[in-house]
N, C-alpha and C positions, 0 to 999 in steps of 0.2 A: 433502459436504466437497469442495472444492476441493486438486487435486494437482498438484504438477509434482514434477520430478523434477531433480538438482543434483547439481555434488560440490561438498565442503566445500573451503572454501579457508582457511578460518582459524577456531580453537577458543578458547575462555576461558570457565569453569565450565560453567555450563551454558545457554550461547549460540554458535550455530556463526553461521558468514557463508558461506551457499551462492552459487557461481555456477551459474544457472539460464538455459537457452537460449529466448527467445521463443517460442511457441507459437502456432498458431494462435486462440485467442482472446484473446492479446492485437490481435490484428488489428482487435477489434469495440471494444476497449477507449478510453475517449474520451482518456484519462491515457496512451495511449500510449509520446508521445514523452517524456514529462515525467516518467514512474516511472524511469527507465533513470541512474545516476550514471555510465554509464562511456561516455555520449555519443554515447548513440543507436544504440549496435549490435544484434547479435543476441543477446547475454546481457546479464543484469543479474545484480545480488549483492541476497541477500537475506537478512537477518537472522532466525533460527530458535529456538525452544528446542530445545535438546537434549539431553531426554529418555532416549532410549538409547546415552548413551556414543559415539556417533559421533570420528570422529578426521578430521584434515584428510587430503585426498586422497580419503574416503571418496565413494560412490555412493550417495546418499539420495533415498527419497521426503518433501517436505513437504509440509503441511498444512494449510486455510487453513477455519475454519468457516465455510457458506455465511450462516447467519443474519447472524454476525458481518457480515461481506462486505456483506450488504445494507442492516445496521443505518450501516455507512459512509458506504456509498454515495448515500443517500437523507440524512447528514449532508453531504456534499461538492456533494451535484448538487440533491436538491430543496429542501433547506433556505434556500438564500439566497435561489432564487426564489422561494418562498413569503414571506420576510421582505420582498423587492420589492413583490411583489402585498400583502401588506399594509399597508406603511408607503404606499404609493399610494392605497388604498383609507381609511386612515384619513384621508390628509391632505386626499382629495376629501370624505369625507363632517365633519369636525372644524372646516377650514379656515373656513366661514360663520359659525360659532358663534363663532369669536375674530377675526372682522373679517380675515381671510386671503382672499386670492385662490386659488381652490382649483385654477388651472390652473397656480401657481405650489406649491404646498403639497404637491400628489400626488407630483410628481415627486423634489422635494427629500425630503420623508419616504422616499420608497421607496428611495432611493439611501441615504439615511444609513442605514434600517434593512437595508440589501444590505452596507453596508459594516460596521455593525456585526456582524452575521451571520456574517464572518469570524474576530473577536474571539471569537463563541462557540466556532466552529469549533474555534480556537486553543485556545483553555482547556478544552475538552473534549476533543479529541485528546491534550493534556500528560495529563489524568488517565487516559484510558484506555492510555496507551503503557506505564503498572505492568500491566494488569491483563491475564492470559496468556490470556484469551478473543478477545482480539484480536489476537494476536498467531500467525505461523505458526510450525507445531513440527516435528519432525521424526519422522514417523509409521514409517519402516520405512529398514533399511538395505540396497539390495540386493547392495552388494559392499564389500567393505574394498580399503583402497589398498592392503595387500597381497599381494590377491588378482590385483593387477594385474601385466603382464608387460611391462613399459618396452623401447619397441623399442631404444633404445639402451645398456640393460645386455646384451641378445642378442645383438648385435653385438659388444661388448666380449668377451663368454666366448664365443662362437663364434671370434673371432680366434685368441686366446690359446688 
């Protein structure tokens, strides 16, 4: 299982929105710059189930199954290249048989089925975004906000 670690920043039933500081293996990750909505920095927000009652402000570890992860992965990164190499390969070996030039055939097939592939992408990703195996959750709470000591309420009752 894949972990990082976050505080919540915002609650509704049972879905929190973790902010989560980049890590070192986002570093190897090719989706880098392009996972991050708040513009490239050193955290991103990340949508969780949760499972054990977490609250915002809280300290959490989440979750992310490795299968799941790779079941993705190999939808986003080798799928479409694979739909390339085969829409090339058909329209080289098809193209003679319906009077097609196949140095014109290979390339157009493979592109259209590279851009179809996308389409799959899409309609697959919408059904699996219901389905909480693919989705991260929130495995373990290590602190409550709480439990936390706000430097600037210490100051306040140390003045006073």
């Amino acid at each position: 299982m894949q972990k990082e670690e976050g505080i919540i920043r915002k609650t509704e039933k049972d879905v929190a929105w973790i902010t989560t500081v980049k890590t070192a293996a986002c570093k190897s990750c090719g989706s880098r710059g392009s996972c991050n909505a708040m513009g490239g920095g050193k955290e991103m927000d990340v949508e969780a189930i949760n499972t054990l009652g977490a609250e915002t402000g809280d300290r959490v570890v989440i979750g992310f199954k490795t299968g799941s992860l790779l079941k993705l992965s190999f939808m986003l990164y080798i799928f479409p290249i694979l739909c390339l190499i085969a829409g090339g390969v058909i329209g080289e070996n098809y193209a003679p048989q319906y009077g097609f030039n196949p140095q014109v055939m290979s390339p157009l097939l493979g592109f259209l089925l590279f851009g179809i592939s996308f389409f799959v992408i899409r309609f697959i990703s919408n059904k699996l975004a219901n389905n909480d195996a693919y989705r991260p959750k929130i495995v373990k709470i290590k602190a409550r906000s709480k439990d936390f000591i706000q430097p600037e309420m210490k100051s306040q009752n140390d003045v006073g």
